[in-house]
Each structure stands twice: as structure tokens, then as C-alpha cells.
One Martini backbone bead per residue (centre of mass of N, CA, C, O) as a GRO file, in nm:
protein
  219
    1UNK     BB    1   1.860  -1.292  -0.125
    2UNK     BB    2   1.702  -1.433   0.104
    3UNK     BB    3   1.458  -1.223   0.056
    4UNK     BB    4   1.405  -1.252  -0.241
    5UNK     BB    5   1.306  -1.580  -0.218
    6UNK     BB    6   1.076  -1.557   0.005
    7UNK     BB    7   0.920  -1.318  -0.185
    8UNK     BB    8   0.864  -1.492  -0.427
    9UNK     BB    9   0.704  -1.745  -0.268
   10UNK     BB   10   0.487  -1.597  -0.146
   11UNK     BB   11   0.397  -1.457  -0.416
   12UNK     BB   12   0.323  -1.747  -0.565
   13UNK     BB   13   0.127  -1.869  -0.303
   14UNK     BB   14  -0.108  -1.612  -0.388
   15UNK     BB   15  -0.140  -1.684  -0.680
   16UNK     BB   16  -0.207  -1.975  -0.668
   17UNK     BB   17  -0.478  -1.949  -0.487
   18UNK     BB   18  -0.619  -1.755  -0.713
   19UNK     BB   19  -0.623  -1.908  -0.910
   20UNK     BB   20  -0.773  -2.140  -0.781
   21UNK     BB   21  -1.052  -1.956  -0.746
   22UNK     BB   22  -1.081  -1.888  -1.049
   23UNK     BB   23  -1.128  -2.197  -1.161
   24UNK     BB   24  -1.397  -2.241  -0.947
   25UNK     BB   25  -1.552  -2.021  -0.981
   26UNK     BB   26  -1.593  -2.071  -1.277
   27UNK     BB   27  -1.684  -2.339  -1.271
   28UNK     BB   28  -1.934  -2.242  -1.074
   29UNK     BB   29  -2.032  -1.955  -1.229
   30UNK     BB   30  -1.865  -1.716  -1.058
   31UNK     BB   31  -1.739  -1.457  -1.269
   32UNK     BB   32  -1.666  -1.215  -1.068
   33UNK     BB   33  -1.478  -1.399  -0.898
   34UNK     BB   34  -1.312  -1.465  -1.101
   35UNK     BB   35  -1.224  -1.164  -1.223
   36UNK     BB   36  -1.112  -1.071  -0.944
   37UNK     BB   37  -0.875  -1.273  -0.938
   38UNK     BB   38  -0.724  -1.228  -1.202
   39UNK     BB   39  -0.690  -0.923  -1.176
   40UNK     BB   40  -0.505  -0.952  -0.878
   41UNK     BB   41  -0.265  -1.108  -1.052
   42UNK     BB   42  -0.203  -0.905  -1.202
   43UNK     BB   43  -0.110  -0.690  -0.964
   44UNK     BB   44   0.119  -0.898  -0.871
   45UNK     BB   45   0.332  -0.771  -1.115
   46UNK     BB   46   0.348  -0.491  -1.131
   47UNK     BB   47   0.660  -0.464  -0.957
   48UNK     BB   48   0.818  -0.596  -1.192
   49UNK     BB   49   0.707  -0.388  -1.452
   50UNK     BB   50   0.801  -0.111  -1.253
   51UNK     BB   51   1.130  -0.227  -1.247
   52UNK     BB   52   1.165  -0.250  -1.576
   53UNK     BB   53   1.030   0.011  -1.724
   54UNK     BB   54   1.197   0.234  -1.500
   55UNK     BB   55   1.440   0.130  -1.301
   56UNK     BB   56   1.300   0.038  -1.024
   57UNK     BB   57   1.415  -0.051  -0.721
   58UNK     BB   58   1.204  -0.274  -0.491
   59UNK     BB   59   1.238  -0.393  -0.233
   60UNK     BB   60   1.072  -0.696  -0.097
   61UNK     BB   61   0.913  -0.575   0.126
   62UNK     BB   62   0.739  -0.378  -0.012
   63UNK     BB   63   0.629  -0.553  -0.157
   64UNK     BB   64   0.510  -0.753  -0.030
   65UNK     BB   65   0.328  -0.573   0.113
   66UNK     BB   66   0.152  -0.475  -0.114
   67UNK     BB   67   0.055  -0.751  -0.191
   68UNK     BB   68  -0.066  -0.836   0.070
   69UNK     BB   69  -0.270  -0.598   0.064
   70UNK     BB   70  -0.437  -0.645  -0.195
   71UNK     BB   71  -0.517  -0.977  -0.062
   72UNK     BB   72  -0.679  -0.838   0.167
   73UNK     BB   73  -0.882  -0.621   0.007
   74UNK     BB   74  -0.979  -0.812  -0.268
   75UNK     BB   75  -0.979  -1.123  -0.173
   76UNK     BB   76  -1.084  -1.129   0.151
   77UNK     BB   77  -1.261  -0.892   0.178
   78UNK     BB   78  -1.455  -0.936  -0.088
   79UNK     BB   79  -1.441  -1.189  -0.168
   80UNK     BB   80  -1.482  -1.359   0.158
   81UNK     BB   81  -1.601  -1.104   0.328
   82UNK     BB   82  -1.425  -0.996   0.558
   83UNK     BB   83  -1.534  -0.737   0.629
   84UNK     BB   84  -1.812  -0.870   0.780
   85UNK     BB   85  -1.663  -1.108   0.957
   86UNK     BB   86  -1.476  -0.865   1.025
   87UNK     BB   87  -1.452  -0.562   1.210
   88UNK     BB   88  -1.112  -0.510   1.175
   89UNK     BB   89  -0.996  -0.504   0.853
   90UNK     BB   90  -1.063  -0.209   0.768
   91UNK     BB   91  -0.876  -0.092   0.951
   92UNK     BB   92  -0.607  -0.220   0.890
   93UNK     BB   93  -0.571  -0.158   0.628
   94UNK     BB   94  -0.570   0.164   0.668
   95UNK     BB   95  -0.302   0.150   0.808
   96UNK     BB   96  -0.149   0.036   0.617
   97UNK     BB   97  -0.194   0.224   0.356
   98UNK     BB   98  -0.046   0.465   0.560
   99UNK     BB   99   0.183   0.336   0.563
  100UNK     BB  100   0.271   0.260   0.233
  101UNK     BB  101   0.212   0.602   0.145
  102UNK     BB  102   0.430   0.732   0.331
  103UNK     BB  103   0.692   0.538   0.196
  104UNK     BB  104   0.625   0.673  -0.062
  105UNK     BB  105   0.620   0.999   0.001
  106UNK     BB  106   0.951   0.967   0.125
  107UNK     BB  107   1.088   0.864  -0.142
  108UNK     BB  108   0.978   1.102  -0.322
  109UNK     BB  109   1.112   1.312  -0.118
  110UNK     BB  110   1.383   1.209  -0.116
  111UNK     BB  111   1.505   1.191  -0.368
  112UNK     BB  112   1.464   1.484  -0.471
  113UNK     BB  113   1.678   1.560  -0.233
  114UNK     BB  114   1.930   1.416  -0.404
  115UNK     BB  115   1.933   1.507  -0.661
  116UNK     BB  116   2.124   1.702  -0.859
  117UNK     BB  117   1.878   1.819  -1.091
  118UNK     BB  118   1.694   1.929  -0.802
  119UNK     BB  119   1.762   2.234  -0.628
  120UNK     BB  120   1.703   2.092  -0.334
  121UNK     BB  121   1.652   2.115   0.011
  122UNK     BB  122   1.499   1.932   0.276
  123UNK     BB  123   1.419   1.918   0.569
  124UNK     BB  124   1.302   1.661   0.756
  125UNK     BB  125   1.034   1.779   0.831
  126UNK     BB  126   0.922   1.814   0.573
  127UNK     BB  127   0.941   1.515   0.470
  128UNK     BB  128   0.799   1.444   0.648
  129UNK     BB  129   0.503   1.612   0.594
  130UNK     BB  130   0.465   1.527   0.323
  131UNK     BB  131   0.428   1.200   0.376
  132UNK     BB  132   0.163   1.231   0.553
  133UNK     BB  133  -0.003   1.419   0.321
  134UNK     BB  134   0.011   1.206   0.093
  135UNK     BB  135  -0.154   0.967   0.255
  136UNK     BB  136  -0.393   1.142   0.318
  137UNK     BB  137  -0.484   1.225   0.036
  138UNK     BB  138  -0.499   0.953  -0.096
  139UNK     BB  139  -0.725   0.852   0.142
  140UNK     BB  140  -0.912   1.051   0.064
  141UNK     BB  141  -0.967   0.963  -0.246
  142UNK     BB  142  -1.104   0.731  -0.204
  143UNK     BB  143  -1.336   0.777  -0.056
  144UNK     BB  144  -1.443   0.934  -0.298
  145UNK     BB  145  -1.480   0.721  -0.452
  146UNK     BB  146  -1.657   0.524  -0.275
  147UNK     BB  147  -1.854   0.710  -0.295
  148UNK     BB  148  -1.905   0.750  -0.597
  149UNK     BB  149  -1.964   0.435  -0.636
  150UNK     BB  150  -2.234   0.392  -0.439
  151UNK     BB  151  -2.387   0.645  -0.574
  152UNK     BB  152  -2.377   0.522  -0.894
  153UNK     BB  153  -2.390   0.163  -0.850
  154UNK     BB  154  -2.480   0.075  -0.563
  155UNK     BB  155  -2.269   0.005  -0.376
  156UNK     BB  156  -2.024  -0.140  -0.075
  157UNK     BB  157  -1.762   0.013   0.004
  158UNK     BB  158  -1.814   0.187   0.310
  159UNK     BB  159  -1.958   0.030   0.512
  160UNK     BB  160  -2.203   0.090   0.706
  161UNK     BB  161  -2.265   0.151   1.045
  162UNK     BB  162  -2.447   0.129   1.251
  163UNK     BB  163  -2.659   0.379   1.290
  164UNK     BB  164  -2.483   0.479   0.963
  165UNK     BB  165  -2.561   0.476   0.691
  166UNK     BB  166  -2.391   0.700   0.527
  167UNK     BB  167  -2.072   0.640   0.616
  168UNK     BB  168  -1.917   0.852   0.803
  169UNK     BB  169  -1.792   0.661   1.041
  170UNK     BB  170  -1.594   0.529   0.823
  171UNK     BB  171  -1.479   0.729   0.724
  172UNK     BB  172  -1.324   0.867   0.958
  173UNK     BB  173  -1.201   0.610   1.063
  174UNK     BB  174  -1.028   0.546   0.778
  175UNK     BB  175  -0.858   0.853   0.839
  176UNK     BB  176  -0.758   0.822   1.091
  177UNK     BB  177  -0.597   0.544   1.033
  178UNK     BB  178  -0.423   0.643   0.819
  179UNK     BB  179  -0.284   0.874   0.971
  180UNK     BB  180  -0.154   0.697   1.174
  181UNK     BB  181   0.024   0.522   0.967
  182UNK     BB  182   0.148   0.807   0.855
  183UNK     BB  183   0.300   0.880   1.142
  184UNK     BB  184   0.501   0.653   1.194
  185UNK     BB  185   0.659   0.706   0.918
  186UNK     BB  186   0.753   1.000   0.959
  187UNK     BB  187   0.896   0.978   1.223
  188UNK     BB  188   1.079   0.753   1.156
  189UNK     BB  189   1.172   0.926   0.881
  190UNK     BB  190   1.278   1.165   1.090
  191UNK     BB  191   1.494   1.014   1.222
  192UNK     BB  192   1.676   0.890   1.007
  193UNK     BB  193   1.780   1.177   0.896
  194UNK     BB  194   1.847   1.278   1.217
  195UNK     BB  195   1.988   0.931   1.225
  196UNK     BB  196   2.165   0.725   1.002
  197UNK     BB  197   2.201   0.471   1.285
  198UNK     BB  198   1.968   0.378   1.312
  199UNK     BB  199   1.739   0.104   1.385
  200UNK     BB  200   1.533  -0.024   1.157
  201UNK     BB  201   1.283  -0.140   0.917
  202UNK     BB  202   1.279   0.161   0.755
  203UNK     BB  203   1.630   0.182   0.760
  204UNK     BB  204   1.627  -0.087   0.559
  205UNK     BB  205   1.464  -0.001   0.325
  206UNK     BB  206   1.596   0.277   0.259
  207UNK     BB  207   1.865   0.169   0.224
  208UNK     BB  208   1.766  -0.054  -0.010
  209UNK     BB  209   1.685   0.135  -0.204
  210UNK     BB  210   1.979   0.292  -0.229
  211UNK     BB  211   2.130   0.058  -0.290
  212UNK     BB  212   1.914   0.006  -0.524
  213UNK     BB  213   1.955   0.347  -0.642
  214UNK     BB  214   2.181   0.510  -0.726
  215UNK     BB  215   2.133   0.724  -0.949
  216UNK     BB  216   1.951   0.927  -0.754
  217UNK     BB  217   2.197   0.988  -0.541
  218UNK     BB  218   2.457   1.129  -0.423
  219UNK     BB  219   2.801   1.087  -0.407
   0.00000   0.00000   0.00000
């Protein structure tokens, strides 16, 4: 209850800032920041309309990690320009996000592993495997989005680095530290299958999920 009482205030206290951004924005017709900020703000809603609509309860960690990730990677990033002021922004997020994405892929392969009407059963081995290829498969297609649109509308989505005008070295650092991020959650959560007695903050997560998912998993 105290943990989700902390991401509740921290996420209204992201929200008010966002919001404070676009109404200073819209004030001195800054536009496209105006309307990135309240975009932002529809964002950080997902996670509350996605466990209303579909019944499925998320740990107030990995929201909160979530909302983290959107306000660092969206409004840091893009509206402040954390990209350009700091060279080490899009590094950290691209780990981020292979981290995210990695538990991510770990819990839908832990669920369908779990379900009764599935009838699969997968080694440990193979769910760090998918969870792994997941993260990483997603954070391909992204790449690909950004060349996409930088190709397509002129933007700057891929940064490229001195020296590189092309994105290559940028698409494939983004790439390196994806794979990172989602190999750290995969040993992870290959340790957690071969062991729910150990402690660490994913087996708190994934154990929290369960806990507030009982109908997903076997009794």
C-alpha cells in the first residue's frame, strides 16, 4: 500500500510539471511543445486505463518505471533537449528500455507458461530466451521507425554521431544497450525460475505481479 501510495504522488507530481510545461508553452505559442506535453500526459494514464480495461494488475514499480521512462525519453529528452545537452541520455534510456521490455517479454511468457487453458510448459532456459529476444526485437523495430521517419519527414529522431552522419553508429550503440538491459532481466529472471527463494527487486516484481494476477497462474 505504501509503495503504491509513493507512485501515485510521484506520478501526479510528474503530471503537474508536464502540465505546467504546456499551459507556459500554449502561453507563449510554443505549439508543437504545448501539444507534446499534453500527449505526454494522455501517456502517463495508460497504465491506470490499461489495468481497468483489461483486468490485469501492474506492480506500481514497473509503472512507475514506465511513466519514468516516457517523461525521461519524451519530455527530457525531445521537449528540454536532454539528447543534445547530454551525451549519455539516449544511452541510458535505450538500457532502460531493453530492461523494461525484457520484463515485459518475461512475463508473457511466464503467464502463457502458467495458464491452465495453455497447455505448454517451458524450461527457465527458454523463457529468459524469449524474454531476451523480445526486448530486443522490439528495439529493432523501433530503429526502424526512427529511420523511417527521419527518411520520410526530415526529423532527427536518430541523432547522429559526429563523424556519422548516416545514424549507423548511434543505431547500433541503441541496439548494443538494448541487448544489455535485456540480458541483465533475462539472467534475472532465468535465476527467479530456477530459485523463487532468492531475493532481488525482479523477484519482488514478478512475485507482486502474481500476487495480484491470481487468476492467470495455476493454483
Amino acid at each position: 500500500m505504501r509503495i503504491r501510495i509513493t507512485h501515485q504522488r510521484i506520478t501526479i507530481a510528474l503530471q503537474l510539471i508536464l502540465l505546467t510545461e504546456a499551459i507556459f508553452a500554449a502561453w507563449q505559442q510554443r505549439w508543437l511543445t504545448a501539444f507534446l506535453s499534453s500527449m505526454i500526459i494522455l501517456i502517463t494514464f495508460f497504465p491506470v486505463l490499461f489495468e481497468r480495461r483489461f483486468r490485469i494488475h501492474i506492480p506500481p514499480e514497473l509503472q512507475l518505471s514506465a511513466i519514468g521512462f516516457v517523461f525521461g525519453s519524451l519530455f527530457l529528452g525531445e521537449v528540454r533537449d536532454y539528447y543534445s545537452r547530454f551525451w549519455w541520455w539516449d544511452t541510458a534510456l535505450h538500457t532502460l528500455s531493453g530492461f523494461l521490455l525484457g520484463i515485459l517479454g518475461f512475463l508473457l511468457v511466464h503467464v502463457m507458461n502458467q495458464m491452465e487453458r495453455i497447455h505448454i510448459h517451458l524450461k527457465p532456459g527458454f523463457v529468459a530466451f524469449f524474454a531476451f529476444m523480445f526486448a530486443l526485437g522490439v528495439g529493432a523495430l523501433w530503429e526502424i521507425f526512427e529511420f523511417t521517419m527521419d527518411s520520410v519527414f526530415g526529423m532527427n529522431m536518430q541523432k547522429p554521431m559526429l563523424g556519422d552522419p548516416s545514424g549507423l553508429t548511434d543505431t547500433m550503440w541503441d541496439l548494443i544497450v538494448d541487448a544489455l538491459g535485456a540480458l541483465i532481466v533475462s539472467v534475472l529472471g532465468w535465476r527467479y525460475l530456477n530459485n523463487p527463494e532468492q531475493d532481488s527487486f525482479l523477484e519482488r516484481w514478478i512475485n507482486g505481479f502474481i500476487e495480484r494476477n491470481p487468476r492467470f497462474f495455476r493454483k
